[in-house]
N, C-alpha and C positions, 0 to 999 in steps of 0.2 A: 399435536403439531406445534413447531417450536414457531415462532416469532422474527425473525429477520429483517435488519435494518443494514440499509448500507448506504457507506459513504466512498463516493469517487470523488475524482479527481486529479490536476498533476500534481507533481512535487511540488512543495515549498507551501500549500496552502491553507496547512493545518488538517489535514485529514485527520493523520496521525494521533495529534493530543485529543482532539474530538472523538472519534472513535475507541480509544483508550479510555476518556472520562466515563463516555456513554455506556462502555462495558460494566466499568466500574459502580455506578452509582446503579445497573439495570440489573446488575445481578447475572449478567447473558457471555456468553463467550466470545471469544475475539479473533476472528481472524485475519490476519495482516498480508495481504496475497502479493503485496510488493517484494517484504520480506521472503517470500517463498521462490521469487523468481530471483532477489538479491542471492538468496541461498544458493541456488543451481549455478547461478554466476561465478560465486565463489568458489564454491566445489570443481566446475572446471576448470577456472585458473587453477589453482592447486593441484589438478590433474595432470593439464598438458592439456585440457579438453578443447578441439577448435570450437568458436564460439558458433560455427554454420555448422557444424556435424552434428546434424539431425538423430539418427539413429542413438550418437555415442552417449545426449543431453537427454533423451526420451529412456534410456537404459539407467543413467544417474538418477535421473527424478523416479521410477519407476522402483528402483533397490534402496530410497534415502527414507530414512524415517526423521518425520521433519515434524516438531512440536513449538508452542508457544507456552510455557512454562514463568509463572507470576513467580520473581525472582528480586528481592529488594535489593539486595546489590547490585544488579545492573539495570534498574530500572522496573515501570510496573508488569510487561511482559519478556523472558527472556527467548531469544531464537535460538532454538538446539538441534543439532543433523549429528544424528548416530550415536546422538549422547554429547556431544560436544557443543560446549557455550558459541557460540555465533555472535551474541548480540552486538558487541563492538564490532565485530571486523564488519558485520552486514550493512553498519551503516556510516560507513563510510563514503566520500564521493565515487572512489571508485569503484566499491559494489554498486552504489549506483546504475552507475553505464555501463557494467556491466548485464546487470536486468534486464536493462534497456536493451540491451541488445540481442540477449536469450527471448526476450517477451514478444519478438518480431516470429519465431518460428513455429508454425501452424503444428504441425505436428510436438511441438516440447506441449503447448498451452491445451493440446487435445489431454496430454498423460498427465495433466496436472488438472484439469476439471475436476474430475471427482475427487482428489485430493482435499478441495478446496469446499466439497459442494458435503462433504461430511463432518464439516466443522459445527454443520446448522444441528445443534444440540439442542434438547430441552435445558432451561427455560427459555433460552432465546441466542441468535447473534448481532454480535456487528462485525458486520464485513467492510473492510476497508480496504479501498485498491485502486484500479483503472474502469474496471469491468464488471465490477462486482453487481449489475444496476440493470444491464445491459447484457449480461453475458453467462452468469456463473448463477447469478439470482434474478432470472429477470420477472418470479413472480413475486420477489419480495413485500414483505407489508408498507416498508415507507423506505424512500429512497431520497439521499442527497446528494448534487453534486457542489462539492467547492471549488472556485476558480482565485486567481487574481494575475495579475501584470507579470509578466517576465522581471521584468528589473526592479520587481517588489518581493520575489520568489528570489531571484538570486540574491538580494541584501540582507533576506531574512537566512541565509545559506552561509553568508560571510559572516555574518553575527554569528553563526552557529560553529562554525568553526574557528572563529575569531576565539568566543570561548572558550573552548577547547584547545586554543594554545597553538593554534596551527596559524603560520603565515601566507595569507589565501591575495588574491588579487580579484578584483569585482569583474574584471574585463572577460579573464579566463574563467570567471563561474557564469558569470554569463552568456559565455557562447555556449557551454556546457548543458544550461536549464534549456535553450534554445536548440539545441543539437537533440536533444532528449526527445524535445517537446515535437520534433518534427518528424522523432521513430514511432512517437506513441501516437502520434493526432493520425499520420499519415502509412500505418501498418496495414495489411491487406486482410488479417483477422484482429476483430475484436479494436479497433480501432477506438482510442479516447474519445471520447465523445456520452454527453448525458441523454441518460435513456428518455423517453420522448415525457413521462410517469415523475422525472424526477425537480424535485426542488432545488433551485440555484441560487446560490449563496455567492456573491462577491465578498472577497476579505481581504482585500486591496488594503482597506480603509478601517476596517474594522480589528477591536481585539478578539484573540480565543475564547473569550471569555464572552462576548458579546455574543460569537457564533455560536456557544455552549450555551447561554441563554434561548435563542433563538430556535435553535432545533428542540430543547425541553419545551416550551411551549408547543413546536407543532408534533411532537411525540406526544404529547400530555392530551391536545387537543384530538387527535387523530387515530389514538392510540390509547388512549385512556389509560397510559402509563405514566409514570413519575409525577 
C-alpha cells in the first residue's frame, strides 16, 4: 500500500512548488488535480464546449487521456491530453478560471474521481489540489493545507506574470484571486475547505523554503521519512 500525502489549498500559496519538491526529493508520484480540471477547461474552450454542459464535460473528461510526464523543458512536471504538451497553455490565468469554473460541476468532479484516485502508486503520492485531503484521499497518511491573504496571493500572481513578460494590473488580478476564491470556498461539492486531520500552514509571511523546511520536519517526524 502506497503512502499518500496531500497538499490543498487556494491558488497562489505555494502548493504547487511544495508538492513538486516533496515528490521529488520522496521519490513518490505527483499528482496536480488543479492541472487536470485546468486541462478540461481548456479542452472545451478549444471545443466550443459550454462551460455548464454537464453531459458534454463528463464525455471529454471521460475519452481524455491526461498524464503528468517529468519533462525539463517545460519544467519538473509536464501536462499532456492526448499526447499533447499542455503545460504552458494550462497555466495560464485564463485556464485558471476556467477550472474554476468546470470544478463547480457535481457531475464533471464525480468522472474525474477515479481519475485522480489512480495516481496513488507505489512508492507513494503527493497530491496537490483543493480537495485532495477532504475529498479524493480523505484516508490519506499526512495532510496539508496552505493558505495566505488575498492580496498576498495576487502580488505573488503579478510577479509571476510580471516575469513572464506579460503586462498584468494588481486590481484586475485581484478581483480575479477573489472571484475564484468565492467558486471554490462556496461550491455546493467538495467545497475548499481543510479537512478537519489536516495541518495549517499560513505563508502570508513566510518563504517556500521555509514551508519546505516545515513540512520535512513533520514528514520526517510523523512519517519516518526524509
Amino acid at each position: 500500500m502506497s503512502v499518500v500525502i496531500t497538499v490543498d489549498g487556494p491558488s497562489g500559496v505555494g502548493k504547487g512548488t511544495l508538492a513538486i519538491k516533496l515528490a521529488q526529493v520522496l521519490g513518490f508520484h505527483l499528482l496536480d488535480s488543479g492541472a487536470i480540471y485546468r486541462v478540461i477547461g481548456v479542452a472545451a474552450d478549444r471545443s466550443g464546449i459550454a462551460l455548464d454542459d454537464e453531459n458534454a464535460l463528463v464525455h471529454l473528461a471521460e475519452h481524455s487521456d491526461m498524464q503528468f510526464v517529468p519533462n525539463v523543458k517545460s519544467g519538473p512536471v509536464a501536462v499532456m491530453l492526448d499526447g499533447e504538451d499542455l503545460t504552458v497553455e494550462v497555466r495560464t490565468e485564463k485556464a485558471g478560471n476556467l477550472a474554476s469554473m468546470v470544478a463547480v460541476l457535481p457531475a464533471l468532479r464525480a468522472a474525474l474521481l477515479q481519475k485522480q484516485k489512480d495516481f496513488s502508486q507505489a512508492p507513494g503520492l503527493v497530491a496537490d489540489g483543493r480537495d485532495m485531503g477532504t475529498v479524493v484521499f480523505p484516508e490519506a497518511d499526512l495532510k496539508f493545507f496552505l493558505d495566505a491573504s488575498a492580496e498576498v496571493r495576487a502580488e505573488r500572481r503579478v510577479k509571476q506574470l510580471q516575469a513572464m513578460g506579460r503586462d498584468v494590473i494588481f486590481n484586475k488580478i485581484y478581483q480575479e484571486v477573489m472571484e475564484r476564491d468565492q467558486r471554490d470556498r462556496n461550491r455546493k461539492v467538495a467545497p475548499l475547505a481543510p479537512a478537519d486531520d489536516a495541518i495549517l500552514i499560513d505563508t502570508s509571511t513566510i518563504s517556500a523554503e521555509q514551508v519546505f523546511e516545515m513540512v520535512k520536519k513533520t514528514i520526517s517526524k510523523q512519517l519516518g521519512l526524509l
